[in-house]
C-alpha positions as a Markdown table, in Angstrom:
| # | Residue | x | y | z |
|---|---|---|---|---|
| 1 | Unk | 41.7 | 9.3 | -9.1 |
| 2 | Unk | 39.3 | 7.2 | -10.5 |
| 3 | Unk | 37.4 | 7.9 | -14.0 |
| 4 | Unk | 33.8 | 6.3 | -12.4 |
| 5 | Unk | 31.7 | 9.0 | -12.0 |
| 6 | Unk | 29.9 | 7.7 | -9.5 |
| 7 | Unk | 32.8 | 6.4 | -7.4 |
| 8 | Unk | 33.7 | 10.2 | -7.2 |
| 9 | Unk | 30.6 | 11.3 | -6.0 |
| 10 | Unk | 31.4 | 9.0 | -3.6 |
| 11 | Unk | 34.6 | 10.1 | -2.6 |
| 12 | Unk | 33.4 | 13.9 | -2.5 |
| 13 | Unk | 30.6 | 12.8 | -0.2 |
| 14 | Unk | 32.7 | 11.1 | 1.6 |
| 15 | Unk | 35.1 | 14.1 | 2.1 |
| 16 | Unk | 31.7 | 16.4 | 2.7 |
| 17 | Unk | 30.6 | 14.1 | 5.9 |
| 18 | Unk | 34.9 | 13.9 | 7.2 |
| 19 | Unk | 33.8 | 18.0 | 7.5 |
| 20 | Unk | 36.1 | 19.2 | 4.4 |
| 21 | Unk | 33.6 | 20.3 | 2.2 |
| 22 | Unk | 36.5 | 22.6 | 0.3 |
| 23 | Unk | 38.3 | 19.7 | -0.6 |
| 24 | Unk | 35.4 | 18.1 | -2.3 |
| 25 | Unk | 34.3 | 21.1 | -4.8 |
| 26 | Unk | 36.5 | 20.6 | -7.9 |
| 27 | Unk | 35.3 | 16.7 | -7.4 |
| 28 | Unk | 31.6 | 17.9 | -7.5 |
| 29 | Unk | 32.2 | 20.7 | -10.1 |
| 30 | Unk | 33.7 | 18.6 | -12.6 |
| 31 | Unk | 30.5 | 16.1 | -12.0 |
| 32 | Unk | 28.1 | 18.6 | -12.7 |
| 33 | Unk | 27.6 | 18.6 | -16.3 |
| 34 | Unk | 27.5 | 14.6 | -16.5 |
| 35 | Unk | 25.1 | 13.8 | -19.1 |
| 36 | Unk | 23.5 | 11.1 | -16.6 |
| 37 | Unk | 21.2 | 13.1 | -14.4 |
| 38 | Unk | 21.3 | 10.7 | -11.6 |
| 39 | Unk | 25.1 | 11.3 | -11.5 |
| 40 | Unk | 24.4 | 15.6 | -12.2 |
| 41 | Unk | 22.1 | 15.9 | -10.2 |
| 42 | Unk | 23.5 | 14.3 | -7.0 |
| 43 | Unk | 26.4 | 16.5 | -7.6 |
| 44 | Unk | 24.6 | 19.5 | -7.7 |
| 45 | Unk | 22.6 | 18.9 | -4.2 |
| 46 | Unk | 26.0 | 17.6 | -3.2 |
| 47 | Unk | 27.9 | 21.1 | -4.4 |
| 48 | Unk | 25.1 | 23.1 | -2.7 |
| 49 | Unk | 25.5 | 21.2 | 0.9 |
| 50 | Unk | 29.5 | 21.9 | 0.4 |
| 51 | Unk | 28.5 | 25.9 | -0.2 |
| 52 | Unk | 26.5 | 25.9 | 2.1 |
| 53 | Unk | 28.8 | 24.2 | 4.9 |
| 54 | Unk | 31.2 | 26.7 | 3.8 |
| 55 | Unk | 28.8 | 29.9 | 5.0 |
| 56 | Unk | 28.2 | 30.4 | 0.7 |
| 57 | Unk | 24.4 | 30.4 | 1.2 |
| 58 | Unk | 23.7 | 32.4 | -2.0 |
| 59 | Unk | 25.8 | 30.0 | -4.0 |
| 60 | Unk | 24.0 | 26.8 | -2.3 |
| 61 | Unk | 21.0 | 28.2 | -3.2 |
| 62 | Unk | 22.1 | 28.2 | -7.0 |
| 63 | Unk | 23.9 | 24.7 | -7.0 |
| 64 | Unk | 20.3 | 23.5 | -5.6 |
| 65 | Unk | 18.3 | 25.6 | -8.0 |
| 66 | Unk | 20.3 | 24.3 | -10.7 |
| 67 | Unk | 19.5 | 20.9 | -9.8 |
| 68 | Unk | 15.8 | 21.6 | -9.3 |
| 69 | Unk | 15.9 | 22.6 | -13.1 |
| 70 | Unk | 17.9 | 20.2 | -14.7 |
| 71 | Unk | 15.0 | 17.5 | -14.1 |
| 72 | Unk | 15.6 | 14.1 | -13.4 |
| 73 | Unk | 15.2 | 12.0 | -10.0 |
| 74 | Unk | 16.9 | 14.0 | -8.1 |
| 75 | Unk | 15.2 | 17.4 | -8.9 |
| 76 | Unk | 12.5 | 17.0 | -6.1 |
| 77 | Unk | 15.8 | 17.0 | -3.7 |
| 78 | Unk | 16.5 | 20.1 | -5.5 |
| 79 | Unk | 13.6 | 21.8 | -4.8 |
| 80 | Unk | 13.3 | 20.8 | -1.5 |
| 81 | Unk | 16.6 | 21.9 | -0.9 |
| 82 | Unk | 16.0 | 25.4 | -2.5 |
| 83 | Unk | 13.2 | 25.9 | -0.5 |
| 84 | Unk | 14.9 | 25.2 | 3.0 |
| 85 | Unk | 16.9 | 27.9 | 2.0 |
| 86 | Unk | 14.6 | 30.6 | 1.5 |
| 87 | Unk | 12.8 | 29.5 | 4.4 |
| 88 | Unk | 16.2 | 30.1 | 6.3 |
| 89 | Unk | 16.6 | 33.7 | 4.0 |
| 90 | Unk | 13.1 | 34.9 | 5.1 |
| 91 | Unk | 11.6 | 34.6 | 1.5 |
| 92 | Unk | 8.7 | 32.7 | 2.5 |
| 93 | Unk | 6.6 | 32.8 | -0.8 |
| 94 | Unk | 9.4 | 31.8 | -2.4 |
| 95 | Unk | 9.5 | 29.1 | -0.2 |
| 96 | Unk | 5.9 | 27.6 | -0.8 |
| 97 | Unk | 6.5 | 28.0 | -4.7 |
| 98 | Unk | 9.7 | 25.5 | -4.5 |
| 99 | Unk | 8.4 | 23.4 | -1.6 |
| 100 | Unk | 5.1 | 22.8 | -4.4 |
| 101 | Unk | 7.3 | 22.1 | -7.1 |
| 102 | Unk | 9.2 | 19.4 | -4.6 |
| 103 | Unk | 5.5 | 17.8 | -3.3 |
| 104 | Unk | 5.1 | 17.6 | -7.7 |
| 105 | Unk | 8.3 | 15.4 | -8.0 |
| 106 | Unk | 8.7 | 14.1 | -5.0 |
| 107 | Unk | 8.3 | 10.2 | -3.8 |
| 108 | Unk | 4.8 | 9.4 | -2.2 |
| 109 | Unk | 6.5 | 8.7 | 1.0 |
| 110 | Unk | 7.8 | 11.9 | 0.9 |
| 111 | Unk | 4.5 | 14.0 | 0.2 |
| 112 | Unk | 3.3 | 14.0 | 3.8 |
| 113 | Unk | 6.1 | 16.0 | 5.1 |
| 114 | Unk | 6.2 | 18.4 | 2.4 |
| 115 | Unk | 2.9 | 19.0 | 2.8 |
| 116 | Unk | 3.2 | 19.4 | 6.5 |
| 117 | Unk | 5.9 | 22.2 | 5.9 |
| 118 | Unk | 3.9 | 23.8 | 3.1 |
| 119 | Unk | 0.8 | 23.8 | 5.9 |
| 120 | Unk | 2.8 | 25.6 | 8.3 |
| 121 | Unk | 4.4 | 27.8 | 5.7 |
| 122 | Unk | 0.5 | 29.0 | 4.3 |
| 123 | Unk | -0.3 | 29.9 | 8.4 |
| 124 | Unk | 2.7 | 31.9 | 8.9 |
| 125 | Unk | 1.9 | 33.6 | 5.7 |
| 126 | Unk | -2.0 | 34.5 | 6.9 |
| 127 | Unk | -3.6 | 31.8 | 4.5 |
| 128 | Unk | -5.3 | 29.9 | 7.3 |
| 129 | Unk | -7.9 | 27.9 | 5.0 |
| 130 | Unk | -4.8 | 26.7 | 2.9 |
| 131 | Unk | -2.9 | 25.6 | 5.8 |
| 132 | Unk | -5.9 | 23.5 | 7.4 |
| 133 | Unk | -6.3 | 21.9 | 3.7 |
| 134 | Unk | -2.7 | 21.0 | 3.6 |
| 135 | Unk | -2.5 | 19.9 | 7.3 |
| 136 | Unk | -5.8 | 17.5 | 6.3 |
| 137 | Unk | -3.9 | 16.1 | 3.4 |
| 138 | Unk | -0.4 | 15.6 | 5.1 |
| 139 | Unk | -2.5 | 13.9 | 7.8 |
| 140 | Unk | -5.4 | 12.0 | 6.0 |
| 141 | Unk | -3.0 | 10.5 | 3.5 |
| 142 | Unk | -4.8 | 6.8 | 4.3 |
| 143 | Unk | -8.2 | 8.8 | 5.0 |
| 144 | Unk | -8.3 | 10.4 | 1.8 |
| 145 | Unk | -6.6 | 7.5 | -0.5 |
| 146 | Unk | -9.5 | 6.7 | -2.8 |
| 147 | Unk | -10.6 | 3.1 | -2.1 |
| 148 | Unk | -11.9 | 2.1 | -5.9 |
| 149 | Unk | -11.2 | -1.4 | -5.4 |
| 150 | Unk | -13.1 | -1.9 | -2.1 |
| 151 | Unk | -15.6 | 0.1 | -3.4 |
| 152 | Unk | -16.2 | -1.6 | -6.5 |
| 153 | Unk | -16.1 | -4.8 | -4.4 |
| 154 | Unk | -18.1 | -4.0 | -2.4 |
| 155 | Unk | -21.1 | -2.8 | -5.3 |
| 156 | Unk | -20.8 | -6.1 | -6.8 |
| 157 | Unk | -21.8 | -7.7 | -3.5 |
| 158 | Unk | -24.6 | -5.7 | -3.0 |
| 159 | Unk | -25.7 | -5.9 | -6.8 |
| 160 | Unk | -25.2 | -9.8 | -7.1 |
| 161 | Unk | -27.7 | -9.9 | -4.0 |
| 162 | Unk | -30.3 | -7.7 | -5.4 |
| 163 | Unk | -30.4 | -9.6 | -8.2 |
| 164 | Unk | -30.5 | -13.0 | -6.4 |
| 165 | Unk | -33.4 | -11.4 | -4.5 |
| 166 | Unk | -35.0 | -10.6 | -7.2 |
| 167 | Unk | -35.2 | -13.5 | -9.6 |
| 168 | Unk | -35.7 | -15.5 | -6.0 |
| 169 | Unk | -38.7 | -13.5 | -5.0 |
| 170 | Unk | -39.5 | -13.7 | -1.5 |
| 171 | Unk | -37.1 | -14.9 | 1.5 |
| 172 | Unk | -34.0 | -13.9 | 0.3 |
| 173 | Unk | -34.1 | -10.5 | 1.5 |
| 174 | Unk | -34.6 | -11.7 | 5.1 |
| 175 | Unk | -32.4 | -10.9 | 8.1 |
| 176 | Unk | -31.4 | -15.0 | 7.7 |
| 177 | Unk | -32.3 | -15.3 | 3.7 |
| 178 | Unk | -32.4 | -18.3 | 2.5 |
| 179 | Unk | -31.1 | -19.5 | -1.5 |
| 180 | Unk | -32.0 | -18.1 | -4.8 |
| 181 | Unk | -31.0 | -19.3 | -8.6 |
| 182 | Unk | -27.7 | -17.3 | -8.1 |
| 183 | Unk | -27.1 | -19.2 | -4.9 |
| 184 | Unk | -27.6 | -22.3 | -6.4 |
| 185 | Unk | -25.6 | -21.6 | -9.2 |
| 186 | Unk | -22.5 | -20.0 | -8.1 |
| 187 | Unk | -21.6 | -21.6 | -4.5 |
| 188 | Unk | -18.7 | -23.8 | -3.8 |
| 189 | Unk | -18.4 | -27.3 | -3.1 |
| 190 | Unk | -15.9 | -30.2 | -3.8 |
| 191 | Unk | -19.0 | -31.5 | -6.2 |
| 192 | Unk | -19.1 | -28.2 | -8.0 |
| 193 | Unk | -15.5 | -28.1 | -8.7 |
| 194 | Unk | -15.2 | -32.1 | -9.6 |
| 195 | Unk | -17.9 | -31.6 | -12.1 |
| 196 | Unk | -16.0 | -28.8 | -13.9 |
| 197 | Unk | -17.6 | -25.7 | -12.2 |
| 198 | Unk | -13.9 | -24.3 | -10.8 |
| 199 | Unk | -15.5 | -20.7 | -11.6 |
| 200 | Unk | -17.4 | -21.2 | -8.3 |
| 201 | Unk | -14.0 | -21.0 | -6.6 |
| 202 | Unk | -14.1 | -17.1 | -7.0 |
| 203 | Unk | -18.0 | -16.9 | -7.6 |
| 204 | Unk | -18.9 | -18.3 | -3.8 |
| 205 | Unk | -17.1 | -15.1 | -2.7 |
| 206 | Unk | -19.8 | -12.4 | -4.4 |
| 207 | Unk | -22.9 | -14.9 | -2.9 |
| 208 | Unk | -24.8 | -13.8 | 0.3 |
| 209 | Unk | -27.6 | -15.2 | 2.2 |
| 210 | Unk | -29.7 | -12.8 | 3.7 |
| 211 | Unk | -29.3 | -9.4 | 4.6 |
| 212 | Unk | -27.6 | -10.4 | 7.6 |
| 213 | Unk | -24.8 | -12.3 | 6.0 |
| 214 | Unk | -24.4 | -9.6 | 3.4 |
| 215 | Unk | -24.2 | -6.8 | 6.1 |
| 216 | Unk | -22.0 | -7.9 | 8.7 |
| 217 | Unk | -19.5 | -8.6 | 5.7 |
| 218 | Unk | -19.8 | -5.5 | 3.7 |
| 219 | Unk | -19.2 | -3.7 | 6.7 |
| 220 | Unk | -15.8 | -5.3 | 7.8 |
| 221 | Unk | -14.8 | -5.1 | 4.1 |
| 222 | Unk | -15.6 | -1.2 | 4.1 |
| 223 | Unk | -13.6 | -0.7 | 7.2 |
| 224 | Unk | -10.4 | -2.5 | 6.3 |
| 225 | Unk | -10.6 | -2.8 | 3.0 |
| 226 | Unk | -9.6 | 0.8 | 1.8 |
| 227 | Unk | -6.7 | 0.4 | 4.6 |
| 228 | Unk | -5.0 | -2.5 | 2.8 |
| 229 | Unk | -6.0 | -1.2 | -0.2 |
| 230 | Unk | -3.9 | 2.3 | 0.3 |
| 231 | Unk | -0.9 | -0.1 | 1.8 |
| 232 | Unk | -0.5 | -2.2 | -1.2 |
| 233 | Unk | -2.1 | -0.2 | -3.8 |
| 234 | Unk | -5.0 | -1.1 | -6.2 |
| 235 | Unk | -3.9 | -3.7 | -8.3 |
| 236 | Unk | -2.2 | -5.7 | -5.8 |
| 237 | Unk | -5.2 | -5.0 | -3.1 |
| 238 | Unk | -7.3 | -6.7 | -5.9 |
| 239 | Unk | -4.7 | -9.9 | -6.2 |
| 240 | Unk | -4.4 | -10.4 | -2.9 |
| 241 | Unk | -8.4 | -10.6 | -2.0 |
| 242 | Unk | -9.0 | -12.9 | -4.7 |
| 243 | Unk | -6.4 | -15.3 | -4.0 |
| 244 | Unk | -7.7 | -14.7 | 0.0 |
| 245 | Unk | -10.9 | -15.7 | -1.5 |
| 246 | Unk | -9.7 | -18.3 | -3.4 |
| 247 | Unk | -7.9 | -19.8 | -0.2 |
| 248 | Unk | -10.9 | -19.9 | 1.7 |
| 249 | Unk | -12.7 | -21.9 | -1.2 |
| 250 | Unk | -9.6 | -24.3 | -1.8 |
| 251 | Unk | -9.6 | -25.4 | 1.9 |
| 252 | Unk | -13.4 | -25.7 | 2.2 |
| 253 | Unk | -13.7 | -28.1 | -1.3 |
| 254 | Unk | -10.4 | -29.9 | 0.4 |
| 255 | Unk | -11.1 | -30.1 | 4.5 |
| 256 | Unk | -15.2 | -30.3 | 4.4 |
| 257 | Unk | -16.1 | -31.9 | 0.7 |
| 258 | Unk | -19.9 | -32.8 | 1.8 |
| 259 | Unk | -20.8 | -28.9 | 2.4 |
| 260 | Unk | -21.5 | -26.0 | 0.1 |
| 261 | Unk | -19.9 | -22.3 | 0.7 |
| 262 | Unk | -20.7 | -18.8 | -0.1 |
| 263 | Unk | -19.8 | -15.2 | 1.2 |
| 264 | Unk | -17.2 | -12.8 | 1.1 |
| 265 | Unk | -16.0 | -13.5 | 4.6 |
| 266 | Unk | -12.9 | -15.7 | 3.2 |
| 267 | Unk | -11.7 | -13.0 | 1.9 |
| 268 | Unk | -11.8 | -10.6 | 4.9 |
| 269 | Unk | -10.8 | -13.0 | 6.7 |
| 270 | Unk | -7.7 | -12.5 | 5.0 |
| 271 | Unk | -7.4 | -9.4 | 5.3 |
| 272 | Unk | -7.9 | -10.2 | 9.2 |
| 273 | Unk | -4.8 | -12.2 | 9.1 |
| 274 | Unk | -2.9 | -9.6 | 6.3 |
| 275 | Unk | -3.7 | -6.7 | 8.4 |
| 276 | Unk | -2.7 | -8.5 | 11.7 |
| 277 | Unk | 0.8 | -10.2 | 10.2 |
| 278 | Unk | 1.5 | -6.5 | 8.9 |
| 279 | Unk | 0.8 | -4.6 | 11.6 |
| 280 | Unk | 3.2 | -6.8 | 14.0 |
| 281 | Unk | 6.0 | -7.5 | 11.7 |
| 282 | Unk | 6.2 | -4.5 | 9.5 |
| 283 | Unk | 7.3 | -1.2 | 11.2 |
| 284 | Unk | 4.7 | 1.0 | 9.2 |
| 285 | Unk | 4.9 | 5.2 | 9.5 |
| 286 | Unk | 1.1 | 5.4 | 9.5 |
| 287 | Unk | -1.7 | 8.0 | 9.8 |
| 288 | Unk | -4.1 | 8.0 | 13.2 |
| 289 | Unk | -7.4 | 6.4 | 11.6 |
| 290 | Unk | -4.7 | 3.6 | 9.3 |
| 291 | Unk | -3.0 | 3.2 | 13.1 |
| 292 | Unk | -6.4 | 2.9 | 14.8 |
| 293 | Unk | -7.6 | 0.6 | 12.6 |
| 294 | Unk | -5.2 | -2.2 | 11.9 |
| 295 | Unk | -4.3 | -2.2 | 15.8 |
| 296 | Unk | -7.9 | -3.3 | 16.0 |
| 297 | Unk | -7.2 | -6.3 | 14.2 |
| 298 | Unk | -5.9 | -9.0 | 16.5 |
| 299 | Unk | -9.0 | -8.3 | 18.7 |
| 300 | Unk | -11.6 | -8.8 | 15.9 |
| 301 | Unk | -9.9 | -11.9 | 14.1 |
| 302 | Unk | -10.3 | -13.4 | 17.5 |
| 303 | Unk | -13.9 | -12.2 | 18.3 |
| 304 | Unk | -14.9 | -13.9 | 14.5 |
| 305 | Unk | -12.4 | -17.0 | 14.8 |
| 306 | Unk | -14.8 | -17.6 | 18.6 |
| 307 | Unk | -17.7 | -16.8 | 16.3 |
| 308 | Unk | -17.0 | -18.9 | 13.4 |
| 309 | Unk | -16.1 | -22.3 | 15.8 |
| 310 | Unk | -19.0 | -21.8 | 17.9 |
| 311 | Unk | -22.0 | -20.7 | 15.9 |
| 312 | Unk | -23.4 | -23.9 | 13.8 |
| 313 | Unk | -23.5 | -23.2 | 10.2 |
| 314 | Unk | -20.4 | -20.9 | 9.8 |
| 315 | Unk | -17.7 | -22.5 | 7.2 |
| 316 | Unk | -15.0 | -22.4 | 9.2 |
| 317 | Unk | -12.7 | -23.6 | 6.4 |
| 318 | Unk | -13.8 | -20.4 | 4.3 |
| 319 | Unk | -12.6 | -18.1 | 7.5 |
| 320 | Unk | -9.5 | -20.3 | 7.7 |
| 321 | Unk | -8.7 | -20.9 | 4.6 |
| 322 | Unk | -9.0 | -16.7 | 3.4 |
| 323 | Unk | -7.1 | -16.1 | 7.0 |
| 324 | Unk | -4.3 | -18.7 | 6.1 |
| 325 | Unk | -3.5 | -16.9 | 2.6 |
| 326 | Unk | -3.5 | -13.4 | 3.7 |
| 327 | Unk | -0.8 | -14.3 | 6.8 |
| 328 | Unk | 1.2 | -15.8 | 4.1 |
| 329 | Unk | 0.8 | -13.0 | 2.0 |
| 330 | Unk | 1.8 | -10.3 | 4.8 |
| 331 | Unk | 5.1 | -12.7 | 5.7 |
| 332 | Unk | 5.9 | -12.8 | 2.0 |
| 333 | Unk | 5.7 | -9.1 | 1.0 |
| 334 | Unk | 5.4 | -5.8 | 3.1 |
| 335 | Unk | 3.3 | -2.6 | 2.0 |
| 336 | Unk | 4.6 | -1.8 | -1.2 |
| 337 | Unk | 2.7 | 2.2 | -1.1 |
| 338 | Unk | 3.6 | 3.2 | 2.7 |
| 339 | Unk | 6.8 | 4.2 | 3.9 |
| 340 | Unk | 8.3 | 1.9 | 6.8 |
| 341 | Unk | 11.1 | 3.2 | 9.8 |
| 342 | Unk | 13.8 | 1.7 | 7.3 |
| 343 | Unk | 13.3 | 3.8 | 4.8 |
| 344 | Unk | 13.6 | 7.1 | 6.7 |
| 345 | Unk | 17.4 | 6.4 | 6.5 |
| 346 | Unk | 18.6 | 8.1 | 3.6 |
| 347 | Unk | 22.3 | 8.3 | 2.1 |
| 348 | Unk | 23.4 | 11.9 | 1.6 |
| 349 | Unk | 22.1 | 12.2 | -1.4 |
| 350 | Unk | 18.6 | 11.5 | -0.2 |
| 351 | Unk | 18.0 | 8.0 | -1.7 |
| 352 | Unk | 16.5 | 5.8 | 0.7 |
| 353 | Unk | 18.9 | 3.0 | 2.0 |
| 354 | Unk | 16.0 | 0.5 | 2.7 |
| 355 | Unk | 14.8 | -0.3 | -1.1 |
| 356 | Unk | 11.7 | -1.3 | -2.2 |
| 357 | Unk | 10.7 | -5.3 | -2.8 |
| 358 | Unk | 11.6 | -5.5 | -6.9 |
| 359 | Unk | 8.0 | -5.6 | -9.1 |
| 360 | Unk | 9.1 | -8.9 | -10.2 |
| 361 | Unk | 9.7 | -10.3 | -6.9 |
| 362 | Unk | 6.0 | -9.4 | -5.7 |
| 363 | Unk | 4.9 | -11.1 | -8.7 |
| 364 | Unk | 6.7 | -14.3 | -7.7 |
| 365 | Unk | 5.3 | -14.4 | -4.5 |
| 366 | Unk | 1.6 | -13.5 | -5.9 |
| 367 | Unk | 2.2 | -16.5 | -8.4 |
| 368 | Unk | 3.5 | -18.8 | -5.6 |
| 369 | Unk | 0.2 | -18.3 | -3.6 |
| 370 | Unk | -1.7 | -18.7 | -6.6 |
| 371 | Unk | 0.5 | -22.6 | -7.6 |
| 372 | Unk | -0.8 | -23.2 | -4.3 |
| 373 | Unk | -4.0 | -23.2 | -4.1 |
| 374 | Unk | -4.1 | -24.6 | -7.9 |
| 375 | Unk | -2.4 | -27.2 | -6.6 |
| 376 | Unk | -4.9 | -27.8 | -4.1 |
| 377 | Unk | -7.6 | -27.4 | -6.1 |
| 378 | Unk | -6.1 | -30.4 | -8.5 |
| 379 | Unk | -5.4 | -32.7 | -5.5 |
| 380 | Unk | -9.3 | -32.5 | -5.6 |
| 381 | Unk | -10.6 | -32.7 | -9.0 |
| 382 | Unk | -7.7 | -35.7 | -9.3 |
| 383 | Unk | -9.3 | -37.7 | -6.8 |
| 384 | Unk | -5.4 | -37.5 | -4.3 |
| 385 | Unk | -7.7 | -35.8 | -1.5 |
């Protein structure tokens, strides 16, 4: 027998799934008080599935409590375990108290199911206005993911443009609008950048002309941004629109170096193309409203791609450019804050068998977009394009 803990949890579990669940106590018992939680606390959700398999329910119960208490990653298993239990005994408070505790600890991609069971728990215990607020959150996960990003986004956009109106005085707050000293100042153009103005790279992106312009943009960024936003998480959801933004700049100073760009609509464009890419090649466990949104995507990329090529006046390498980086973006990495079909397969001691993209491999791929376009933007100011 071999002295690696971890290769005997291994062996026990693997004598707990051949159906001899006696053979594998002393294994787990001896593994019990290993000083490495990870290793203790497996052995104890382990130990109470071999209890329980042997008709012990009282001492399954314990081995789960005991690994509920002992902390660690694998206490939310614990508690989730403890409380399927006194579900099955009939002690139904009981049950909410532990499932709680487990929803505490537990992984987000976990949360929505325990707070499914915890709704239905609250209405067979006669606290109806519990259970609807728990059946809300274990459905509204996306609805109810607070947005700060797009949000704050999307007050820049409108404050930029009150300001622009403002120091423009009249005509800028027209349907069709017209320039203003921020205009001027912050759009893009191959000119711009040559010069030394590279800050207008990301700057064209918070510029609108006319009420119009602004409108139609601020609304497409309200209704997918806080979507991508809850699938990738804040700081990410930030990268990835700026470098969208900055794609849609990179190819406009490269492909059409006689014209001058603003307008967020790079960058939604790329969350066009992100939310598309995702939708198709990821297999995403999503909410209705996150479903019914992002399956709207293919249509309205192609509704504003007809737009873009056939209206005069439209920078089409902005829309292309933004579109461009966020495909690349969803092909690189998948949803690092939603859980996926994969990931619902879980070894026996509930770790998920479809791991996560490392931190430092997101990074790369982030920083790999980014050498990109900084390379295009040098091709430029270097005189190659």
């Amino acid at each position: 027998m071999t002295d690696d803990p971890r290769a005997r949890l291994n062996e026990a579990q693997r004598l707990l799934d051949g159906g001899d669940p006696e053979a594998a106590l002393p294994m787990l018992e001896g593994l019990i008080g290993h000083p490495d939680p990870q290793v203790a606390g497996s052995a104890l959700i382990a130990l109470g599935t071999a209890h329980y398999r042997l008709d012990d329910e009282q001492a399954a119960l314990q081995a789960w409590q005991q690994a509920a208490d002992l902390g660690g990653p694998m206490a939310w298993l614990g508690w989730r375990s403890a409380a399927e239990q006194h579900v099955r005994n009939g002690d139904l408070d009981d049950a909410i108290v532990a499932y709680r505790e487990a929803d505490r600890r537990a992984p987000p991609h976990e949360r929505g199911a325990i707070a499914n069971r915890i709704a239905w728990l609250l209405k067979e215990t006669g606290h109806d206005f519990a259970a609807r607020r728990q059946f809300n959150r274990a459905r509204g996960a996306y609805a109810t993911y607070p947005a700060y990003v797009t949000w704050f986004i999307v007050a820049i956009n409108v404050a930029v443009f009150l300001v622009n109106g403002a120091l423009a005085g009249t005509g800028t707050f027209d349907m069709l609008g017209g320039g203003g000293p921020l205009v001027n100042a912050g759009a893009v153009s191959r000119a711009a950048v040559v010069n030394g103005d590279w800050w207008t790279l990301i700057t064209s992106a918070f510029l609108h002309l006319g009420i119009l312009h602004i409108g139609f943009n601020m609304y497409a960024l309200w209704l997918f941004g806080p979507i991508i936003e809850q699938l990738y998480g804040h700081l990410e959801y930030l990268v990835l629109y700026l470098l969208c933004a900055l794609g849609g700049s990179v190819l406009t100073i490269i492909a059409a170096p006689e014209s001058q760009a603003v307008g967020a609509s790079g960058a939604i464009f790329g969350l066009f193309g992100l939310a598309f890419v995702v939708s198709r090649r990821r297999h995403l466990l999503l909410g209705p409203q996150a479903r019914s949104i992002l399956s709207q995507a293919g249509m309205l990329l192609l509704i504003n791609l007809v737009i873009t090529f056939t209206i005069p006046g439209i920078s089409w390498t902005g829309h292309v450019g933004g579109l461009v980086i966020g495909a690349l973006i969803g092909l690189l990495l998948p949803p690092a804050n939603v859980p996926t079909l994969g990931g619902l397969w879980r070894t026996p001691d509930g770790r998920s068998l479809a791991g996560g993209t490392p931190i430092v491999m997101r990074a790369v791929a982030y920083a790999l977009v980014a050498v990109i376009l900084a390379a295009g933007t040098l091709a430029v100011t270097s005189g190659v394009v």
